[in-house]
C-alpha positions as CSV (number, residue, x, y, z in Angstrom):
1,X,-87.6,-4.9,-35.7
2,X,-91.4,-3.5,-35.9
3,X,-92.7,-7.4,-36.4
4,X,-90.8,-8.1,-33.2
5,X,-91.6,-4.7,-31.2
6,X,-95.6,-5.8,-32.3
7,X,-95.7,-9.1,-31.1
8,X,-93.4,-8.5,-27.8
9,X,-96.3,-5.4,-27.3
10,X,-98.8,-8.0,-27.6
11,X,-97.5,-10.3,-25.2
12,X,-96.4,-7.7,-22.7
13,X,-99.8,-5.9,-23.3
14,X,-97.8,-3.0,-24.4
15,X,-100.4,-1.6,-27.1
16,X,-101.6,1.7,-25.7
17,X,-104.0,3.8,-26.8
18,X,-104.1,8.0,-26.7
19,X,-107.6,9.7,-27.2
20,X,-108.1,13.0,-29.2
21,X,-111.2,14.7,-28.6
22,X,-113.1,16.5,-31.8
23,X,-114.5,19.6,-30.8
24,X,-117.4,21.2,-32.1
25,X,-116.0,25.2,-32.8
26,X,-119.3,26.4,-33.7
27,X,-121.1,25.7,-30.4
28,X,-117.8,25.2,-28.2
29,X,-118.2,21.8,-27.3
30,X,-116.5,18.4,-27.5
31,X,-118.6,15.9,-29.4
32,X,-116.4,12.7,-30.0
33,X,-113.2,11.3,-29.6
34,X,-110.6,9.3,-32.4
35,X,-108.7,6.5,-30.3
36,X,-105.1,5.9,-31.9
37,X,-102.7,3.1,-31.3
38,X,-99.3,3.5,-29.7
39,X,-96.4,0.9,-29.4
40,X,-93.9,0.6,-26.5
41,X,-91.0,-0.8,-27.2
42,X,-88.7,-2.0,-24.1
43,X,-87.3,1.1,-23.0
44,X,-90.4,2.5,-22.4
45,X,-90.4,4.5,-25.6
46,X,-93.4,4.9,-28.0
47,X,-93.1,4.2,-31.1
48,X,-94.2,6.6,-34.0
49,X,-97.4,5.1,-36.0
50,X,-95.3,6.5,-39.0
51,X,-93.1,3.6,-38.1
52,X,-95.2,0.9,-37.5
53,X,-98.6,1.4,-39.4
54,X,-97.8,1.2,-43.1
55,X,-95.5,-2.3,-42.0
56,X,-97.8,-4.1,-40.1
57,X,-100.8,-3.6,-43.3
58,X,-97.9,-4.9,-45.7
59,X,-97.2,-8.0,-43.6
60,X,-101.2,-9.0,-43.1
61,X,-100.8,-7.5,-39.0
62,X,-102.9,-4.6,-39.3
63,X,-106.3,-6.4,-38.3
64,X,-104.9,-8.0,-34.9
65,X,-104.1,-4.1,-34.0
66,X,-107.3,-2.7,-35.1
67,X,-109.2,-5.4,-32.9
68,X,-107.2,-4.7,-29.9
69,X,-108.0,-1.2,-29.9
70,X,-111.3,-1.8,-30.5
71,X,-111.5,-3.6,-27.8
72,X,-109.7,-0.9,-25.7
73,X,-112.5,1.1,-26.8
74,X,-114.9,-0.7,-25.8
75,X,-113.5,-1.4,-22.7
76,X,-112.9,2.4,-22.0
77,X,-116.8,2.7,-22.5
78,X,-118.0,0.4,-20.3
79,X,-116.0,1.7,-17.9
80,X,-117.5,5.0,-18.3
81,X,-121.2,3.3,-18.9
82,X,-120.8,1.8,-15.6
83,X,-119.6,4.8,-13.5
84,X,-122.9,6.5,-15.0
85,X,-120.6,8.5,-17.0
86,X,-121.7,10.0,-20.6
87,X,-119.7,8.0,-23.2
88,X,-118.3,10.1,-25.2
89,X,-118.9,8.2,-29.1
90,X,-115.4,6.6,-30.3
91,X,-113.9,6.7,-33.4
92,X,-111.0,3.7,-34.1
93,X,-109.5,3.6,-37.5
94,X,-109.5,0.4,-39.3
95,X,-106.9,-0.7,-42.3
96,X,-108.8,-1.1,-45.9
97,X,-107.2,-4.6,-45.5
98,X,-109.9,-5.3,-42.4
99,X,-112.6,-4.8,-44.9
100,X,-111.5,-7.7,-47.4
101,X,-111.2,-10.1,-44.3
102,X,-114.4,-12.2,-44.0
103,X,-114.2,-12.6,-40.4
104,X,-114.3,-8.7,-40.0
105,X,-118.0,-8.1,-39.2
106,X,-118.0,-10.9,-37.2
107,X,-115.2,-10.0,-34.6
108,X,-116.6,-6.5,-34.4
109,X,-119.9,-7.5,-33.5
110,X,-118.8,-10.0,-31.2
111,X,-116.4,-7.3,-29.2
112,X,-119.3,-5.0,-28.9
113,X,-121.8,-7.2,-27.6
114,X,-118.9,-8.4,-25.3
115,X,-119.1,-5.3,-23.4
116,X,-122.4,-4.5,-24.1
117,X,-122.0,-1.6,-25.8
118,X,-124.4,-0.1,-29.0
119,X,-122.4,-0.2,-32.0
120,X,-123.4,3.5,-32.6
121,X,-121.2,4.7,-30.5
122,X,-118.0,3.5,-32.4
123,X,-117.3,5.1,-35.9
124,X,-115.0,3.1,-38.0
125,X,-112.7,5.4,-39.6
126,X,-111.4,4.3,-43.3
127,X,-108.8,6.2,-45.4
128,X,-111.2,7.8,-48.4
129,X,-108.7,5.2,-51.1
130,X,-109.8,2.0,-49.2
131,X,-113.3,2.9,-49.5
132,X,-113.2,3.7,-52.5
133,X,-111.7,0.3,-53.3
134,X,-113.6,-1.2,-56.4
135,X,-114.9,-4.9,-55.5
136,X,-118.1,-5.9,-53.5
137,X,-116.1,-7.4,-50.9
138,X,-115.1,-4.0,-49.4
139,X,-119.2,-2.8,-50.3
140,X,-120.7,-5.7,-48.4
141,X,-118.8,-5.1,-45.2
142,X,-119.2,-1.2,-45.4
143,X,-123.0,-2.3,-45.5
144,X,-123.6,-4.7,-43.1
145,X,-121.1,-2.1,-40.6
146,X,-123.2,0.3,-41.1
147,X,-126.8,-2.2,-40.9
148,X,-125.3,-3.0,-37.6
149,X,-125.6,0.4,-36.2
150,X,-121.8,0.9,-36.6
151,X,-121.1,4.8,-37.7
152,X,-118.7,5.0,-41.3
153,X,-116.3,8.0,-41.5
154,X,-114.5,8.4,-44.7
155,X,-110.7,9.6,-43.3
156,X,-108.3,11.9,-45.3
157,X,-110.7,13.3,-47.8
158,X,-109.5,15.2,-50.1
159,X,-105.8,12.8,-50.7
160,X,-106.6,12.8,-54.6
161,X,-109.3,9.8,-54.8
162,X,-112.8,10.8,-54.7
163,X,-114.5,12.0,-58.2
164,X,-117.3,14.2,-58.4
165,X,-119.5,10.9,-59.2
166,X,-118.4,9.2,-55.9
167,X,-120.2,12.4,-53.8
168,X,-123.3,11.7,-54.7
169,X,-123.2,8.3,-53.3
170,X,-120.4,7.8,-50.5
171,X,-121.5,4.9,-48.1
172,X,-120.5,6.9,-45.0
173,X,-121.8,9.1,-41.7
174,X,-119.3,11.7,-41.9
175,X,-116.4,12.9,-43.9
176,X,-112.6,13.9,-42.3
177,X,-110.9,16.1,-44.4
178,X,-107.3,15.4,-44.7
179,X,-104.8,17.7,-42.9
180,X,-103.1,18.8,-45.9
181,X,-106.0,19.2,-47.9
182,X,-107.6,21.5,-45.1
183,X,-103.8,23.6,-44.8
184,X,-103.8,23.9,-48.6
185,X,-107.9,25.3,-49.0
186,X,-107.0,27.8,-46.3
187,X,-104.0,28.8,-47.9
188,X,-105.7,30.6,-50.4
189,X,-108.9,32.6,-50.9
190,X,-110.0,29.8,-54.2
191,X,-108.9,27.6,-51.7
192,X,-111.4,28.7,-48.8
193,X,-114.0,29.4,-51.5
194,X,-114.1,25.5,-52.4
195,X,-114.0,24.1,-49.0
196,X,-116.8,26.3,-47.7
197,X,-118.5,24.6,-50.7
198,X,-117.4,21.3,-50.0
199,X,-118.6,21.5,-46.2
200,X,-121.9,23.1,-47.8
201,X,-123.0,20.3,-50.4
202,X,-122.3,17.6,-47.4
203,X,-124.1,19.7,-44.8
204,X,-127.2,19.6,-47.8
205,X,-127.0,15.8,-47.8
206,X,-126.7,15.6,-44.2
207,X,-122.9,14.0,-44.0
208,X,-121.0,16.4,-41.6
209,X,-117.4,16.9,-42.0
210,X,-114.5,17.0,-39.6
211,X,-111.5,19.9,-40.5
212,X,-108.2,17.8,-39.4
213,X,-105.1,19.3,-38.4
214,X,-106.1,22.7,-36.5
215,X,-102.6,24.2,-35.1
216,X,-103.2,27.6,-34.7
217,X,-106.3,29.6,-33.9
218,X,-105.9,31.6,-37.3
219,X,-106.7,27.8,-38.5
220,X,-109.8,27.6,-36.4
221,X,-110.9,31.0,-37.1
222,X,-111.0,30.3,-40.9
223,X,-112.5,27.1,-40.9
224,X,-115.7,28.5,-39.1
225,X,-115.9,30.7,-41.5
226,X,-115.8,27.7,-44.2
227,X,-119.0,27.0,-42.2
228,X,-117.1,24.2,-39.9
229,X,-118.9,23.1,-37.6
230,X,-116.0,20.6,-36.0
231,X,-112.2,20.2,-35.9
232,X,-109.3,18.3,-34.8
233,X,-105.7,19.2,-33.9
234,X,-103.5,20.3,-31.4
235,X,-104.5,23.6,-30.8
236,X,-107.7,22.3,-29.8
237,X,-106.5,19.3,-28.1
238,X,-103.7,17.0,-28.6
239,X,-103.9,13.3,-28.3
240,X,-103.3,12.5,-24.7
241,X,-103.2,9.1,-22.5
242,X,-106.4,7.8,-20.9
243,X,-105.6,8.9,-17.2
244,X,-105.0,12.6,-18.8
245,X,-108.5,12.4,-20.8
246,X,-110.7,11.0,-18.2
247,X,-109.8,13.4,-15.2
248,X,-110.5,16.0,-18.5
249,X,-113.6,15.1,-20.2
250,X,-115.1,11.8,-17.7
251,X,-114.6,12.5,-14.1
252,X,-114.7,16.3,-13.6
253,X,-117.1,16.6,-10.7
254,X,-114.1,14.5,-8.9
């Protein structure tokens, strides 16, 4: 049912795409948006990535998704480029399977010079146990994204894979904590105590770190005083469809 919702979507250019903004709580301010993928089935109805996701990585579908939004993405920013708009950067998430595929680096750099857009302003988000994946494979094209001018964020920090040996030498741009991770540290004052020193020792190695999963402003409060500069979640802003986003963040003066 999910392999045949995927491919219809395909065909009936049913993949959308909702934007959450990340806001910086420190200085008030929005600084970047994550794109996420959406399926629409024939009713009309979207689909729950809960559904889809883990499915379409098991069968070997995972890459085709992460290169249409991708080039959604960069679509959306030349859109914005063109109507002498400020981009806002983009962060897409890509499957840990993407990074085994040869042809990865390839695509992406071909989509982005497609639309003409600097690969800094898309961050490639990758779950902290895929890149953490042993094998050079998975270093090499962490590398050469990264060479390329693409920005690496290391997503769901904090699941249970990371040692105290991987900090020192993480291959990435910025660090997402995980949402329970984050709801468990500010759970507790020992909790607090060892995410404000988490946030500090990547602040020190300049890595900054994004606090996932804000739903109240109790949640927000606490995190800036963790020394959280930005957030994500629903109190902030929820993820929302491009139309919504745009009139916004993009065209405000209109």
């Amino acid at each position: 049912e999910v392999m045949y919702a995927f491919q219809n979507a395909i065909h009936t250019k049913k993949i959308k795409v909702q934007l959450q903004p990340v806001k910086n709580v420190m200085e008030n301010r929005w600084e970047e948006v994550e794109v996420l993928a959406r399926l629409i089935d024939n009713d009309g109805n979207m689909i729950s990535p809960a559904s889809f996701m883990q499915y379409l990585d098991k069968n070997g579908m995972i890459s085709e998704l992460d290169c249409i939004v991708l080039e959604k993405s960069c679509r959306l920013l030349r859109k914005w480029i063109d109507d002498g708009r400020k981009p806002f950067p983009i962060n897409i998430n890509i499957a840990g399977s993407d990074l085994r595929e040869e042809s990865i680096y390839n695509r992406m750099i071909n989509t982005v010079e497609e639309y003409r857009i600097e690969p800094s302003l898309i961050g490639i988000e990758i779950k902290e146990s895929a890149l953490l994946e042993k094998g050079e494979v998975v270093k090499e094209k962490i590398n050469e994204l990264r060479a390329a001018g693409f920005r690496v964020c290391m997503d769901d920090f904090g699941s249970g894979y990371t040692s105290i040996t991987d900090l020192a030498n993480l291959p990435v741009d910025m660090i997402k904590f995980a949402i329970p991770f984050v709801h468990n540290c500010i759970g507790s004052k020992k909790g607090t105590t060892m995410l404000k020193g988490l946030i500090g020792i990547f602040q020190k190695i300049d890595i900054p770190c994004v606090c996932k999963g804000v739903e109240n402003m109790l949640q927000e409060r606490l995190l800036r005083e963790c020394g959280c500069k930005m957030a994500q979640g629903d109190v902030l802003e929820s993820a929302m469809d491009i139309e919504k986003f745009e009139k916004r963040f993009i065209y405000t003066e209109e």
